[in-house]
N, C-alpha and C positions, 0 to 999 in steps of 0.2 A: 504494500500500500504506500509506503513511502515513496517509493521510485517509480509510481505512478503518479504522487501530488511533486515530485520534484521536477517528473519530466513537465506535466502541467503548467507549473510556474516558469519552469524556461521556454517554453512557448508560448506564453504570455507573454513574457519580458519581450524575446524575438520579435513577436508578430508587432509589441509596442514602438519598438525602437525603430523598424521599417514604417511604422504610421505616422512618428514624430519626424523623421530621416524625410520622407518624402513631402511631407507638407512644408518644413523649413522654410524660409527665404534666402535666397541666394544674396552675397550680399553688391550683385551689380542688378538686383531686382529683373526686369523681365528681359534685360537685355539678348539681343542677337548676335552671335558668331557672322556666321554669312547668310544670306538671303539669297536664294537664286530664283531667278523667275521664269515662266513657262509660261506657255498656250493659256492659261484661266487668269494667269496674274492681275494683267490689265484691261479686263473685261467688268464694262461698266463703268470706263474711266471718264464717259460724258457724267458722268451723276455726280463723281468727287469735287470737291471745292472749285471753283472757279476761283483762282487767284489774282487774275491780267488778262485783259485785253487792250490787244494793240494793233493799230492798222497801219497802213503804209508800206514801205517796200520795208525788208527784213534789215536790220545795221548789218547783220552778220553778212549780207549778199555783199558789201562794200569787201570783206578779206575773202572769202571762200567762197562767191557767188552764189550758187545752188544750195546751199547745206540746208534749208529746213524749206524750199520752193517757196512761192509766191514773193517772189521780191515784185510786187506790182504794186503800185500805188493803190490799187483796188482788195490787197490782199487784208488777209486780219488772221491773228492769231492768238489764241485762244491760252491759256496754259492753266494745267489742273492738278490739283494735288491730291492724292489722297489722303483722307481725313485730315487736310488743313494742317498737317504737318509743319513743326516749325522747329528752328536751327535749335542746337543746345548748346552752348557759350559758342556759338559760331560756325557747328557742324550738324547734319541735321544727322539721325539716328538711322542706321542701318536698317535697310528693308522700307524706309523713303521712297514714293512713286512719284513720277514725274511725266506729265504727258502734256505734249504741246500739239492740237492740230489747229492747220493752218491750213486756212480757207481763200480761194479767188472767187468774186460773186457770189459767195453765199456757199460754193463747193470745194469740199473736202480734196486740197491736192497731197497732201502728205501729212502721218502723224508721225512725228517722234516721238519716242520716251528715252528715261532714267532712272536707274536704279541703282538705290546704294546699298551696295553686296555687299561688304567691309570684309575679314580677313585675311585682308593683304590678295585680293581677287585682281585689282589694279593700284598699286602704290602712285605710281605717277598721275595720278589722277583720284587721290584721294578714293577710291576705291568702288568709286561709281563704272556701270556698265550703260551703253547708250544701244536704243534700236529703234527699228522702224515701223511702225506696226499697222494692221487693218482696223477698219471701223469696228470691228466683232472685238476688237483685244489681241486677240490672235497674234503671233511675231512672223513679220512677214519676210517672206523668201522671194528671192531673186535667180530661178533658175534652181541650181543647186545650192546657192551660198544663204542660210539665213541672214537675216540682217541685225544682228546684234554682238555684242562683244566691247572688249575693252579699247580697243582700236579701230573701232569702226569706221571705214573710210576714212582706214590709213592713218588715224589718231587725228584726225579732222574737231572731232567732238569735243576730246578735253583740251586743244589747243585751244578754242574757241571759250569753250565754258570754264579755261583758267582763270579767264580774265573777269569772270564775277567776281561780285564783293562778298556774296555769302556764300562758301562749299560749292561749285561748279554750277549755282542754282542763279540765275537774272531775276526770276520774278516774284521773290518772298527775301 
């Protein structure tokens, strides 16, 4: 009977210790390692904040021409955060969505996004990955080549987006 009520209380203890173990707080709270995104990621990215709208032709068409289309005086573009996401002493928090489309007349000629992946995924660029994506969210492909990555056209993205004043982001 003893080595029945001893084994009892050590699997008590056990099962206790895995139920206080797990519930804990870490102490970087909910923080993210890396963030990677896929096909669902950016779906439903008309719904998220609206943070800017801007018309005119693009600044960015002035260094890299083409880099986000609509450099038209008629163009406008749109930029969306999700959940209104915002920097934290100067860097916004991994797993950050960013999605710019950019319209001529009223129509969708290209959406960009961004995401910050962090774990050292892109150092030279603070850790953000840049892509191209469809109306659906979707990441969109060019033949065989998806269009995303750290270097996207040739590192076109964070040359450009170094020169923000908050973490690779112009419009927050």
């Amino acid at each position: 009977m003893k080595k029945t009520n001893l084994l009892s209380i050590l699997m008590l203890l056990t099962a206790s210790l895995f139920i206080f173990q797990s519930c804990s707080n870490d102490d970087d709270g909910d923080a993210i390692e890396e963030f990677v995104a896929d096909d669902s990621t950016f779906a439903g990215w008309d719904s998220w904040t609206l943070v800017e709208t801007t018309t005119g032709a693009d600044p960015a068409s002035v260094i890299f021409g083409g880099a986000h289309a609509g450099n038209e005086e008629n163009s406008m573009r749109k930029v969306y955060i999700q959940d209104n996401q915002n920097p934290i002493d100067g860097e916004y928090p991994v797993g950050t969505l960013v999605v710019k489309d950019t319209q001529v007349d009223g129509a969708t000629v290209m959406i960009t996004a961004m995401a910050k992946r962090g774990n050292g995924f892109n150092p030279a660029n603070n850790d953000w990955e840049w892509f191209v994506i469809n109306a659906d969210g979707s990441i969109a492909q060019d033949g065989d080549v998806i269009m995303r990555g750290a270097n996207l056209m040739d590192g076109m993205c964070g040359g450009c987006h170094g020169g923000a004043t908050t973490d690779y982001v112009f419009s927050k």
